[in-house]
MIZARO-513982 format. One record per residue (C-alpha): x, y, z; residue in one letter. Coordinates in Angstrom, 1 decimal. Last residue first. Layout:
BEGIN
{xx X yy Y zz Z type A}
...
end
This chain:
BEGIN
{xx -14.1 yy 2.7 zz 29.5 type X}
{xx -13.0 yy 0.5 zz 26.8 type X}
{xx -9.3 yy 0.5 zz 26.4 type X}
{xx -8.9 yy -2.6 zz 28.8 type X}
{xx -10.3 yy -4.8 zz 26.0 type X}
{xx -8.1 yy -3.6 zz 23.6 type X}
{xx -8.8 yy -2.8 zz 20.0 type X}
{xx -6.6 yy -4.0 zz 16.8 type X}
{xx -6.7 yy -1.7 zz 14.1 type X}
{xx -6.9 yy -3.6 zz 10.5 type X}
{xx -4.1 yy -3.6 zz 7.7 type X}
{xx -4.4 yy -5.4 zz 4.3 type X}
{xx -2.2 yy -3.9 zz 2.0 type X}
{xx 1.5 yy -5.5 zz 3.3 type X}
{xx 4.1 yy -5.4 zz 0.7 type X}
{xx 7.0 yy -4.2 zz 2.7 type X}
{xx 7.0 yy -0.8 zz 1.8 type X}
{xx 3.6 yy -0.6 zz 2.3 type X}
{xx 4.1 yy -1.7 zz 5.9 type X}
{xx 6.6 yy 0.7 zz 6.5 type X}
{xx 4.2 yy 3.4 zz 5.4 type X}
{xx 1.9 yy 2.3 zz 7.7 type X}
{xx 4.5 yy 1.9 zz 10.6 type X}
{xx 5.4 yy 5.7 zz 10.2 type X}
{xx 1.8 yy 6.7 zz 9.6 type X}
{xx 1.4 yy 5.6 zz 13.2 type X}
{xx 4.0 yy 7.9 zz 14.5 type X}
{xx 3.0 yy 10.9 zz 13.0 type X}
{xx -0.6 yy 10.2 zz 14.3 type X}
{xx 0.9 yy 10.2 zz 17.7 type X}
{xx 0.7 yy 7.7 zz 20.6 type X}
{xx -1.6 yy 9.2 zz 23.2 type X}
{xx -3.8 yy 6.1 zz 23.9 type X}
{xx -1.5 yy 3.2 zz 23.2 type X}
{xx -1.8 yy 1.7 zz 19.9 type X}
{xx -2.8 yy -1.6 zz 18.2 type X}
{xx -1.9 yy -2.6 zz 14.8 type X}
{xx -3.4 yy -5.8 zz 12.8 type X}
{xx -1.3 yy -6.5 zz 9.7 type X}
{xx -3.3 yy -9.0 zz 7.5 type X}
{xx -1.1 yy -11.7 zz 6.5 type X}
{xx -1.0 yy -13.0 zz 2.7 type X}
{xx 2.8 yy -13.2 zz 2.6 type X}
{xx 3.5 yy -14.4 zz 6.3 type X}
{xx 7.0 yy -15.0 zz 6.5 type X}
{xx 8.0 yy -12.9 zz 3.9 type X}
{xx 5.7 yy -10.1 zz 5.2 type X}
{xx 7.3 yy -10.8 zz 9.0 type X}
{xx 10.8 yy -10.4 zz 7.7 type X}
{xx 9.4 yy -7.1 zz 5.8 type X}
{xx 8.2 yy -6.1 zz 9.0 type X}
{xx 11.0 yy -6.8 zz 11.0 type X}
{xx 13.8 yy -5.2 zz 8.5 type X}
{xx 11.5 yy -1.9 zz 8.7 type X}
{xx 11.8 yy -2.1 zz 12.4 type X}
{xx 15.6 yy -2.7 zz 12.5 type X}
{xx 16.2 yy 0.5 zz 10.1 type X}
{xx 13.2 yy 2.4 zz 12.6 type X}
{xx 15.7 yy 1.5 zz 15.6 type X}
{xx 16.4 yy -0.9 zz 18.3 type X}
{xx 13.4 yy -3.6 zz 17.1 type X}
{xx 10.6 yy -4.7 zz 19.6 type X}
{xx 9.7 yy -7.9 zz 19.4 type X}
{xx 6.5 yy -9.7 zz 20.1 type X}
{xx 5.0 yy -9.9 zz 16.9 type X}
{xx 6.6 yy -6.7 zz 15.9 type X}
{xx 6.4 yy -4.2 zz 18.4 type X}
{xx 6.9 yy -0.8 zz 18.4 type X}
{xx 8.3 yy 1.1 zz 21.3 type X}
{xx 8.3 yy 5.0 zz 21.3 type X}
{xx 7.7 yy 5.3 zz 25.2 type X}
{xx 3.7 yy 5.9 zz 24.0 type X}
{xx 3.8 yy 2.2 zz 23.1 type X}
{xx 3.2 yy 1.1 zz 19.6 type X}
{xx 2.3 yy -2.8 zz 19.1 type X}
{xx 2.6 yy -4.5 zz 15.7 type X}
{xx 1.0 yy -8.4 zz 14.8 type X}
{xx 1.2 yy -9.5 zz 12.0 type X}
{xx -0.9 yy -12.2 zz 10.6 type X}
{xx -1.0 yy -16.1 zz 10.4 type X}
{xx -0.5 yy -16.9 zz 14.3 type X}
{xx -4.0 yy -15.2 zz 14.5 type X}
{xx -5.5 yy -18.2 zz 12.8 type X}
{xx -8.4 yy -17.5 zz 11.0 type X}
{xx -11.2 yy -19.9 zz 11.7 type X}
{xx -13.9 yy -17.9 zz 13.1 type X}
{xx -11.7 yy -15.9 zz 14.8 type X}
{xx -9.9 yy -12.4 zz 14.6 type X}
{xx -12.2 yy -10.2 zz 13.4 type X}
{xx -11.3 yy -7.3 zz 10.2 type X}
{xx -13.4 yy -4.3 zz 9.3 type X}
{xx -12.5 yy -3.4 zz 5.3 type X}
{xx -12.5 yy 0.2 zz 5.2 type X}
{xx -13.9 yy 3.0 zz 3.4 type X}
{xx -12.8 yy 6.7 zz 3.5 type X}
{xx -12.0 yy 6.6 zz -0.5 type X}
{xx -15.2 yy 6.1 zz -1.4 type X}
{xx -16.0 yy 9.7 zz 0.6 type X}
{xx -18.0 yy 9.4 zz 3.7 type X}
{xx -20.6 yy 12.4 zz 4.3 type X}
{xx -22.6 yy 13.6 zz 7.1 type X}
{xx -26.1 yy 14.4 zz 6.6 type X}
{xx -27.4 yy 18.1 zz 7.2 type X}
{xx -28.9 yy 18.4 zz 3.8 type X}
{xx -26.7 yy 21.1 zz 2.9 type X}
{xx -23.8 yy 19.0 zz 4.6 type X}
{xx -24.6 yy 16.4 zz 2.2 type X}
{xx -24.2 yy 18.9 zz -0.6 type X}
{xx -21.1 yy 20.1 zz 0.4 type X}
{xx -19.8 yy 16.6 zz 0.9 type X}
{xx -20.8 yy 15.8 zz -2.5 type X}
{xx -17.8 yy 13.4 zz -3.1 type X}
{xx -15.9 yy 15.1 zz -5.8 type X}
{xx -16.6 yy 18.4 zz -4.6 type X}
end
């Protein structure tokens, strides 16, 4: 394989392609939050986009790209509840691209960690 997964596996190591890599984004340390995008999905179905939640997936898209304008350089940090769907997250990922938006981070809760 490209990667050398098999091969890893051989050697009973586990394997993360290039392609797998992600920038890990913190909040603080001079960056103002007010500066990035904030998006909430809620297991009703909600999303959230810095604190409003749009009627339909045409008013979501609007709100992002509204957002992007505002913000052009933001970092889009997306927080979900626990049994929201993968479906539903690539959704707002692809609407971010859409809107322009590359750098994306996940944003943890404190009351997630058990």
């Amino acid at each position: 394989t490209l990667c050398g997964c098999s091969e890893e596996r051989a050697l009973g190591r586990n394997c993360v392609p290039a392609f797998a890599s992600a920038e890990l984004a913190v909040v603080g340390g001079g960056e103002d939050p007010a500066q990035h995008i904030w998006l909430e999905l809620t297991l009703d179905g909600r999303t959230t986009v810095n604190g409003t939640t749009p009627d339909s997936s045409e008013a979501l898209l609007v709100a992002i790209k509204a957002a992007a304008l505002q913000h052009p350089n933001a970092r889009a940090f997306i927080a979900a509840d626990d049994g929201v769907s993968y479906g539903a997250l690539m959704v707002v990922i692809d609407m971010l691209k859409q809107a322009g938006i590359s750098r994306m981070a996940f944003a943890g809760r404190p009351d997630a960690v058990r």
